[in-house]
C-alpha positions as CSV (number, residue, x, y, z in Angstrom):
1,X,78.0,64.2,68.1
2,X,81.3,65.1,67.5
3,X,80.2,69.3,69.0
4,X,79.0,67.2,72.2
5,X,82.6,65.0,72.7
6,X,84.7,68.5,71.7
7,X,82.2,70.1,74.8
8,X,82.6,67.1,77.1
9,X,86.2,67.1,76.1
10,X,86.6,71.0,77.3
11,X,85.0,70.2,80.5
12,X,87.1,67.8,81.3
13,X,90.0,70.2,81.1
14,X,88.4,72.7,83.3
15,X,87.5,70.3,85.6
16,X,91.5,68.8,86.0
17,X,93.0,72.6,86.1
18,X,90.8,74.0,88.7
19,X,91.7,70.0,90.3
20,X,94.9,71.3,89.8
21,X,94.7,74.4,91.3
22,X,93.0,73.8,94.5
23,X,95.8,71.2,95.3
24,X,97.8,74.4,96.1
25,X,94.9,75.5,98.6
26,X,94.3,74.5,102.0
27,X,91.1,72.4,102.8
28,X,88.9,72.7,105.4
29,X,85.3,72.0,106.7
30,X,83.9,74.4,108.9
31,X,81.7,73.3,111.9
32,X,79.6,76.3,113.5
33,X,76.3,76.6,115.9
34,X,75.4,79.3,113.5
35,X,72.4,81.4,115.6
36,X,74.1,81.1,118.1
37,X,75.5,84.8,118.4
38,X,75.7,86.9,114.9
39,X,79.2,86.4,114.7
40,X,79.2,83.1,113.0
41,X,77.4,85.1,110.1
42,X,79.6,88.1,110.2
43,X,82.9,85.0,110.2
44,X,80.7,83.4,106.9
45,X,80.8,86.5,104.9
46,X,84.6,87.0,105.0
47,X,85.1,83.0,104.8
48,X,83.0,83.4,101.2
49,X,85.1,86.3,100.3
50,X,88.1,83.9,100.7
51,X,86.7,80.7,98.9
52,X,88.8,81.5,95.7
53,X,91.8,81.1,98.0
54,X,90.7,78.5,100.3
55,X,89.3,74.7,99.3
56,X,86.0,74.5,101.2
57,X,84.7,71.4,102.1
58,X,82.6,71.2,104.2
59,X,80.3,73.8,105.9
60,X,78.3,72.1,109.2
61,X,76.1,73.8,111.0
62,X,76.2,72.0,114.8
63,X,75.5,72.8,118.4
64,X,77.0,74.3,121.4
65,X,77.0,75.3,124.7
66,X,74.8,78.3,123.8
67,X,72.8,76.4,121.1
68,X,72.2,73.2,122.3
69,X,69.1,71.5,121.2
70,X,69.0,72.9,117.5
71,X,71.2,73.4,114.2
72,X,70.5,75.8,111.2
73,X,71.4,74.9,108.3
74,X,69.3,77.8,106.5
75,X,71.2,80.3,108.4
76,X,74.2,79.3,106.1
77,X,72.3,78.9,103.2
78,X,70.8,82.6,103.7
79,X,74.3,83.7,103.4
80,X,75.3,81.9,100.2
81,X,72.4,82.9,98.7
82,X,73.7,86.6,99.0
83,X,77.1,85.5,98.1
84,X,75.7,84.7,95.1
85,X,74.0,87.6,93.6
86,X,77.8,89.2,93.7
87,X,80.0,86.1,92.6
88,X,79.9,87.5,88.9
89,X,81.5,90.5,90.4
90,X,84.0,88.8,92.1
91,X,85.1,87.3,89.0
92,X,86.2,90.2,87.5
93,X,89.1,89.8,90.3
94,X,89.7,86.4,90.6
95,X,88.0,83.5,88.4
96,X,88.7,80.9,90.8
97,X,85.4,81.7,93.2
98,X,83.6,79.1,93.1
99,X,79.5,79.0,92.4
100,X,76.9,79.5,94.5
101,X,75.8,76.2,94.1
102,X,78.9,74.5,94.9
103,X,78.9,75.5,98.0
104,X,75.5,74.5,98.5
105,X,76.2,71.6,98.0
106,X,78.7,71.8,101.0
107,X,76.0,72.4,103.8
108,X,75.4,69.8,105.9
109,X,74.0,69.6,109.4
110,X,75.3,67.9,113.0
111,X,72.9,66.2,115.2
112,X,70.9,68.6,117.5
113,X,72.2,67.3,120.3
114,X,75.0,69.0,123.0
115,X,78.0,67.7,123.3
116,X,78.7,63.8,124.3
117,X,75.3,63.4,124.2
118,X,75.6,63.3,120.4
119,X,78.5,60.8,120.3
120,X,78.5,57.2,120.5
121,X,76.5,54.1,118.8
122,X,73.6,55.3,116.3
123,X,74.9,59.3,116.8
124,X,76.2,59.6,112.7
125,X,74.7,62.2,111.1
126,X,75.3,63.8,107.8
127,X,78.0,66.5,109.3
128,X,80.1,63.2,110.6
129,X,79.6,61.4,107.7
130,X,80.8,64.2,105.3
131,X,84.2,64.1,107.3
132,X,84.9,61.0,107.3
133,X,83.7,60.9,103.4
134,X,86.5,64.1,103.1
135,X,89.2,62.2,105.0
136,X,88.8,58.9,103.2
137,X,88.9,60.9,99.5
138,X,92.5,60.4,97.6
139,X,94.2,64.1,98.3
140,X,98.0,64.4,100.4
141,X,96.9,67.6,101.5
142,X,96.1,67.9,105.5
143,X,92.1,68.3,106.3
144,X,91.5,71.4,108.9
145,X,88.8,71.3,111.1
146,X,87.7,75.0,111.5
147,X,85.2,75.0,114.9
148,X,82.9,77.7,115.5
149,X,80.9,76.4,118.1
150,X,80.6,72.5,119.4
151,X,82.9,70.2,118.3
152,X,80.6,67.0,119.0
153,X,80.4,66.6,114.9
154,X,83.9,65.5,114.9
155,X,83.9,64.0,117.7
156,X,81.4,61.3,116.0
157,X,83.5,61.2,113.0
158,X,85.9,60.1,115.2
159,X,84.3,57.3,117.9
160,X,83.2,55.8,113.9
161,X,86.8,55.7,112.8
162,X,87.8,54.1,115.8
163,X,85.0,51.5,115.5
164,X,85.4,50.7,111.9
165,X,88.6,51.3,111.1
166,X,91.8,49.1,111.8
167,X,94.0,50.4,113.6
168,X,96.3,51.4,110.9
169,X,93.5,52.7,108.7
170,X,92.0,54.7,111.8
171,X,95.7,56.0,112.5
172,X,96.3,56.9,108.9
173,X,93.1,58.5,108.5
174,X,93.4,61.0,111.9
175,X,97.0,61.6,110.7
176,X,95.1,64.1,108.0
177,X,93.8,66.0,110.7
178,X,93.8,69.3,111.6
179,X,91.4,71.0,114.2
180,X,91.3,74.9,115.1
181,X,88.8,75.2,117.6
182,X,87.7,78.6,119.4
183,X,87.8,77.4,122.9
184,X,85.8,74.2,124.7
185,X,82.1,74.9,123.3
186,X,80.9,71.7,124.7
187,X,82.0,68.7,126.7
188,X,83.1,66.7,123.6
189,X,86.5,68.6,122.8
190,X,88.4,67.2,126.2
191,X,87.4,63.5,125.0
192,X,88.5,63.9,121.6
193,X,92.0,65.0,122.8
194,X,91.8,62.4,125.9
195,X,91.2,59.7,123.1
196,X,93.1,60.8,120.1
197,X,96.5,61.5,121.5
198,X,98.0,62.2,118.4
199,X,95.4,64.6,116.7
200,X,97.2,68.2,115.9
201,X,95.0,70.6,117.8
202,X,95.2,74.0,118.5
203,X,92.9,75.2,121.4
204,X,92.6,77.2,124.3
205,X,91.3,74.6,127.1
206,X,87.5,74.8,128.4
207,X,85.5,78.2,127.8
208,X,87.8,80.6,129.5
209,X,87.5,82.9,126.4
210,X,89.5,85.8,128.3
211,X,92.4,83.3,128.3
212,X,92.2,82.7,124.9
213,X,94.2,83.9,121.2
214,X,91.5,84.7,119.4
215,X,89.8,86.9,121.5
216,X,92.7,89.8,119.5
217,X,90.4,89.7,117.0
218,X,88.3,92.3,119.2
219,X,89.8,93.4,122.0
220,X,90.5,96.7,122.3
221,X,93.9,97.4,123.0
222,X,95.2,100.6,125.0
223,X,97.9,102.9,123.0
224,X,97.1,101.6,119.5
225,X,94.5,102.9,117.1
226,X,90.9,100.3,117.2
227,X,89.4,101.8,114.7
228,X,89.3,98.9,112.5
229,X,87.0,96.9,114.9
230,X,84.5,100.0,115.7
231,X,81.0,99.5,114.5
232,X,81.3,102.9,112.3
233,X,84.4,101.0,110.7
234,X,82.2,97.6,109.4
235,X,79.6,99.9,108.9
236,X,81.5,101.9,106.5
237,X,83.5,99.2,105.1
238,X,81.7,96.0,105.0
239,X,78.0,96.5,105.5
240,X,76.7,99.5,103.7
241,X,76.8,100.2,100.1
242,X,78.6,96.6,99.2
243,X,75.9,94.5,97.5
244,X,73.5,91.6,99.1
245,X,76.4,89.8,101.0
246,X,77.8,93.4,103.1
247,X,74.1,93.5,103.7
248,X,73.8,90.4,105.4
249,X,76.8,91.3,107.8
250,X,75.2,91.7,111.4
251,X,75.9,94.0,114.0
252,X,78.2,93.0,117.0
253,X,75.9,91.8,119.8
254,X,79.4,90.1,121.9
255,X,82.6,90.1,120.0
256,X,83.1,90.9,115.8
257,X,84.0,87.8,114.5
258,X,85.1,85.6,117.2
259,X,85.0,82.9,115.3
260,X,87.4,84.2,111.9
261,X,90.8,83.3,113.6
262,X,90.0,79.5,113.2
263,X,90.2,80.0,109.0
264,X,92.6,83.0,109.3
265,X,95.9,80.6,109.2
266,X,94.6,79.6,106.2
267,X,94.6,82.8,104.0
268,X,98.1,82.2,101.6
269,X,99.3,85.9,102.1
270,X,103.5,84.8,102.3
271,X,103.5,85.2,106.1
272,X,100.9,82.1,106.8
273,X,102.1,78.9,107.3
274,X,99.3,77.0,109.4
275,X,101.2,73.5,109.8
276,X,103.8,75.8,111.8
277,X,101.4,77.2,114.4
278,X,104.8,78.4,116.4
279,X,105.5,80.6,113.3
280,X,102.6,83.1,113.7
281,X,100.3,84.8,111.2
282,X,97.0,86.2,110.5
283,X,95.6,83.4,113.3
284,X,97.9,84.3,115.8
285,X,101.0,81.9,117.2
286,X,100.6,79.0,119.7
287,X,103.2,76.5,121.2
288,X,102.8,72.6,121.7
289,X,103.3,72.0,125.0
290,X,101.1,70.1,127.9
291,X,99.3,73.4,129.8
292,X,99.1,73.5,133.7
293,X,95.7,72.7,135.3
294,X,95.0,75.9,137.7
295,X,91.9,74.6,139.6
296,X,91.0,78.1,140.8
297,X,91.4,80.1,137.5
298,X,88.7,82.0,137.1
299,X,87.5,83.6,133.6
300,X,84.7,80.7,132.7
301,X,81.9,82.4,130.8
302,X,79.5,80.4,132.6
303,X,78.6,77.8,129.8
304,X,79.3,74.6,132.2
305,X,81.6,73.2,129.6
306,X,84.0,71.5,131.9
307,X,87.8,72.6,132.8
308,X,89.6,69.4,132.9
309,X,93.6,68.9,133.1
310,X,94.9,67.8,130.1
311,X,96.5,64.6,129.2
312,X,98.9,65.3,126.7
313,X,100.6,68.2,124.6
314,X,98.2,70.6,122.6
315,X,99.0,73.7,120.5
316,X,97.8,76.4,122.7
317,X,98.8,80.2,124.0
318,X,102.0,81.4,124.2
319,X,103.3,85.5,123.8
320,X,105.1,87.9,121.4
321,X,106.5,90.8,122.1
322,X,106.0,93.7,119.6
323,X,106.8,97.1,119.1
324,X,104.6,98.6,116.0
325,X,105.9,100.5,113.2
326,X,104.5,104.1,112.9
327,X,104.3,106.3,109.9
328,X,106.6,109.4,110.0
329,X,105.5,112.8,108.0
330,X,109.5,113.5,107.7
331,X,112.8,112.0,106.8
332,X,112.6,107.9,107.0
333,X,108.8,107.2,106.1
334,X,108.6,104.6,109.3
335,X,109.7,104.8,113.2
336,X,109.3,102.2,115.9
337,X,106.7,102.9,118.8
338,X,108.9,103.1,122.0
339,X,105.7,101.1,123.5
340,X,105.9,97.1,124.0
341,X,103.4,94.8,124.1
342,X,103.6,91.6,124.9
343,X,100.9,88.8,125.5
344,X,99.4,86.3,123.8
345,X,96.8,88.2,122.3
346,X,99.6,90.4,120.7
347,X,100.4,87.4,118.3
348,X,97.1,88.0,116.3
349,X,95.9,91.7,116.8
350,X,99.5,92.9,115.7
351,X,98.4,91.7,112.3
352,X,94.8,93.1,112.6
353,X,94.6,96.3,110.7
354,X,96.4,94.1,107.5
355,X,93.7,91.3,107.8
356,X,90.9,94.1,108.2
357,X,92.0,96.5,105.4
358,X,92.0,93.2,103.1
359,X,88.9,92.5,104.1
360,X,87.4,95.5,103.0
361,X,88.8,95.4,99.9
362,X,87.4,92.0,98.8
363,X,83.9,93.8,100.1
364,X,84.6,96.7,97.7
365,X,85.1,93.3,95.0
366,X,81.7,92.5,95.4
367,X,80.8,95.6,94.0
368,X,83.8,97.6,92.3
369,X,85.4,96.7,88.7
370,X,88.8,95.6,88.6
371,X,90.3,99.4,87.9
372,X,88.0,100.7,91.0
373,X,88.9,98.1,93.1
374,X,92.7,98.1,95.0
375,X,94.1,94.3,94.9
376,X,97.4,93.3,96.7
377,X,101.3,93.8,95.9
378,X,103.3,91.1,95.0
379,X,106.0,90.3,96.9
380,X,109.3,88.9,94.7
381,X,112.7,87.5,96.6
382,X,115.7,88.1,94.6
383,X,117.0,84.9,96.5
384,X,115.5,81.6,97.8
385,X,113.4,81.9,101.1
386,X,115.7,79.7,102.9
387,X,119.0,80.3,103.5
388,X,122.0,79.1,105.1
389,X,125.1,81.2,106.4
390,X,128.2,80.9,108.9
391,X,128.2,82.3,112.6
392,X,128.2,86.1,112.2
393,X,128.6,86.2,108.2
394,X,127.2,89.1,106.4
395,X,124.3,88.8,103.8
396,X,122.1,90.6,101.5
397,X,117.9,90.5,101.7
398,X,116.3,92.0,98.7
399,X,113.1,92.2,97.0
400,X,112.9,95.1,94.8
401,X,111.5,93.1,91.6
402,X,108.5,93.2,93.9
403,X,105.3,95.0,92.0
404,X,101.6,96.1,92.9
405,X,99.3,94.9,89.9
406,X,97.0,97.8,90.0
407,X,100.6,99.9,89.7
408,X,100.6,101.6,93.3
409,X,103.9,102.9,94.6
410,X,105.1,99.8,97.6
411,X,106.4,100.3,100.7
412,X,109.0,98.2,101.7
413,X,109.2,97.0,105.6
414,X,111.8,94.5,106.5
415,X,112.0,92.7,110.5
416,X,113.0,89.5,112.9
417,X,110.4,87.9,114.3
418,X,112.5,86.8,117.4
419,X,109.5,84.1,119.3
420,X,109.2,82.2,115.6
421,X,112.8,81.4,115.2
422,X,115.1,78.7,118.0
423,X,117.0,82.0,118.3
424,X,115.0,83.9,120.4
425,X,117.3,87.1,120.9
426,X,116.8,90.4,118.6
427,X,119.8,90.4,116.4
428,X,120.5,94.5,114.2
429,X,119.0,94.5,110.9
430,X,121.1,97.5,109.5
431,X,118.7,100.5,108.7
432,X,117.1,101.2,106.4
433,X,114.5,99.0,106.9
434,X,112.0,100.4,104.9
435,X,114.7,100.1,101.5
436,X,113.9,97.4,99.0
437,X,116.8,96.3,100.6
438,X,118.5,95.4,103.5
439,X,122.1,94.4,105.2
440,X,122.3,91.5,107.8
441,X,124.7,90.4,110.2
442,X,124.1,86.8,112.1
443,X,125.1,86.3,115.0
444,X,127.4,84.6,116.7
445,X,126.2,80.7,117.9
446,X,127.7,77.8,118.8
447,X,125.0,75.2,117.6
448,X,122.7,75.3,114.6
449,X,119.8,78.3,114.8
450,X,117.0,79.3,112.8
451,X,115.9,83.3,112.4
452,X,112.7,84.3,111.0
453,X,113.2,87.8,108.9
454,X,109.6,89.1,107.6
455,X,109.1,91.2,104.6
456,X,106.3,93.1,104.6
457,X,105.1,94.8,101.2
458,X,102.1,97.7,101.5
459,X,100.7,99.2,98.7
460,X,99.3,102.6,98.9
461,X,96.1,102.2,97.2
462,X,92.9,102.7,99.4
463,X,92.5,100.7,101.6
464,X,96.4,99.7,101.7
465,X,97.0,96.3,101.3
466,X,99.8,93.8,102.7
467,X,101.6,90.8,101.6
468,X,104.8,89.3,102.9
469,X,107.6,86.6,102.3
470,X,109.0,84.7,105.8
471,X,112.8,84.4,105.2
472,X,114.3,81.5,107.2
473,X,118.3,81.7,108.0
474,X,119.9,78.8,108.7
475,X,122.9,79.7,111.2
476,X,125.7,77.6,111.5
477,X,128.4,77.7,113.6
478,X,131.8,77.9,112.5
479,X,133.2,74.5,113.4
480,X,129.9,73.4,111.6
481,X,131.3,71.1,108.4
């Protein structure tokens, strides 16, 4: 007896630190017409390869414009299954993955029915009731809505709030919310935001998917190197000779993984922040404003999913304008490309070869040891990550207690990222920029400004990995007391 309570006792334990640590993860449930094009499964495996750093909760399989009488819950299952057979492997890198089973657990299924018509009286099913069950659970944390495909699922969660809740309680509840949805998959996402005024979503309207962000994911891009969304690439990388889950990693039929940069925001790499979509990261960088309804824009893929003016403000595309870092053989290790780019489209792919190459290494995890494997550097500020200074004072950025854990030599890259700050022009970081170290001048202002400097901190194991700390300067003006 006493064996059993010292066991139950230990359990306990376990079970309140591993409580403990996914409060410093960011929930989500994922809603997906799975079948409906290979990429959902392709967007699954990398998802499973990141469940040690994000807190799944939820994985729905719905419909869509392209999948409209039918879910498949199997389909996900199929790939937890293969997930499973190299979680003990992935332990050896990080013990917080969780169990096949858990996740199991997590599957659940919309109605099979498109768009509106699954919304209204008698329309729960267990996909709507799971989110509301999620929303009403005792956690501060914000719940994101990651949508693959339709997003009629929440749509029901929400018409059930409305009608059960107060007011207050409905209010409260939707306050949690976060959605990410890859475009206008059914006729359900322009009621949601026509009804829920106040839900944060980030979407580009109707199915106009050449309009939209997170089509960088895997477009191919003139002047920079694509390798790292050719078929030889996942091939290489992700689907041969990395255990049961690589295997299960389709072939592109439309777009590799069109559906990843709805969970991408939520990977904690230093740079993400996904409550600030105007700060940019992995998921690209949108802006909250009310877009203009162009009646004779053209682009629709054809679904019928209709382009309707919206109501109010939404977090949707907006541009940055980049210049890339290149590798020099001689003298100073890195030189800016003399080529721009600037679209919205830029804000995602000009992350993409650091989200690929980190996604290959967590495929070499499923099958590598620790000491075969390459895992990332860690970034280390020698001062706080916000910081204020007068008009055009002098500072100091420095990292070098920074340190890669597999003991690779780091590369050091320090710059502004002008469109995420109020000040919006390009102020001189004084070279080198590659030093563990750097000199900084602000500029001259006559109100209070905000400058985003990003560290960004490369190993040179194979394949080189990123991470990066977002520095925030506070500039105030000089008559500022």
């Amino acid at each position: 007896m006493k064996n059993l309570m010292l066991i139950i006792g230990f359990a306990m334990i376990l079970s309140s630190l591993a409580g403990q640590s996914n409060q410093n993860k960011h929930r989500v449930i994922i809603l997906s017409d799975i079948e409906a094009d290979p990429d959902d499964t392709e967007s699954f495996v990398r998802l499973f390869l990141y469940s040690n750093e994000i807190d799944i909760k939820g994985l729905i399989a719905t419909t869509s414009c392209w999948h409209k009488r039918e879910v498949n819950p199997e389909s996900i299952k199929r790939i937890i299954e293969a997930y499973g057979k190299v979680h003990t492997n992935l332990l050896k890198h990080d013990k917080d993955f969780p169990v096949a089973d858990q996740l199991l657990q997590l599957v659940k299924q919309g109605l099979p029915e498109y768009g509106m018509l699954g919304v209204g009286e008698m329309k729960d099913s267990e996909g709507s009731d799971w989110i509301i069950e999620e929303l009403e659970k005792v956690d501060d944390r914000p719940l994101w809505i990651s949508v693959w495909g339709g997003v009629n699922t929440l749509a029901q969660a929400l018409y059930k709030i409305k009608e059960t809740k107060t007011a207050k309680e409905a209010k409260q509840l939707i306050s949690k919310l976060r959605v990410y949805t890859i475009s206008d998959q059914d006729d359900s996402g322009i009621w949601i935001r026509n009804n829920f005024k106040d839900l944060f979503y980030i979407v580009t309207p109707a199915d106009h998917y050449g309009y939209a962000t997170w089509t960088g994911i895997n477009t191919y891009i003139q002047g920079i190197d694509n390798q790292e969304i050719s078929n030889s690439w996942i091939a290489q990388h992700i689907q041969q000779g990395h255990g049961p889950l690589g295997a299960v990693y389709p072939d592109v039929s439309w777009g590799v993984e069109g559906d990843t940069p709805a969970f991408l925001s939520l990977i904690q790499n230093g740079l993400n922040d996904p409550d600030h979509p105007d700060w940019g990261g992995w998921g690209g960088r949108y802006e909250l404003y009310k877009p203009e309804f162009d009646k004779d824009r053209k682009g629709s893929s054809g679904s019928g999913v209709p382009y309707e003016p919206e109501t109010r403000k939404i977090w949707t595309n907006t541009n940055d304008t980049y210049s890339p870092y290149l590798p020099s053989e001689f003298g100073r290790a890195v030189k800016k490309d003399t080529t721009i780019y600037k679209g919205d489209k830029v804000t995602l792919w000009r992350w993409r070869n650091d989200f690929q190459n980190d996604f290959a290494t967590r495929m070499d995890w499923c099958t590598k040891s620790y000491e075969e494997a390459n895992h990332p550097p860690v970034p280390i500020l020698s001062h706080p990550e916000q910081i204020i200074v007068k008009s055009g004072e002098g500072f100091f950025l420095d990292a070098f207690k920074s340190y890669d854990p597999d003991g690779d030599n780091i590369s050091f890259l320090w710059f502004q990222y002008p469109e995420a700050g109020t000040w919006k022009k390009v102020i001189s970081l004084n070279q080198p920029e590659n030093s563990h170290g750097i000199f900084v001048t602000a500029p001259v202002v006559e109100k209070e400004e905000t400058i985003h400097i990003i560290l960004k901190v490369t190993d040179k194991g194979e394949p080189r990995l990123s991470r990066y700390k977002r520095i925030i300067i506070r500039v105030l003006p000089i008559n500022n007391k």
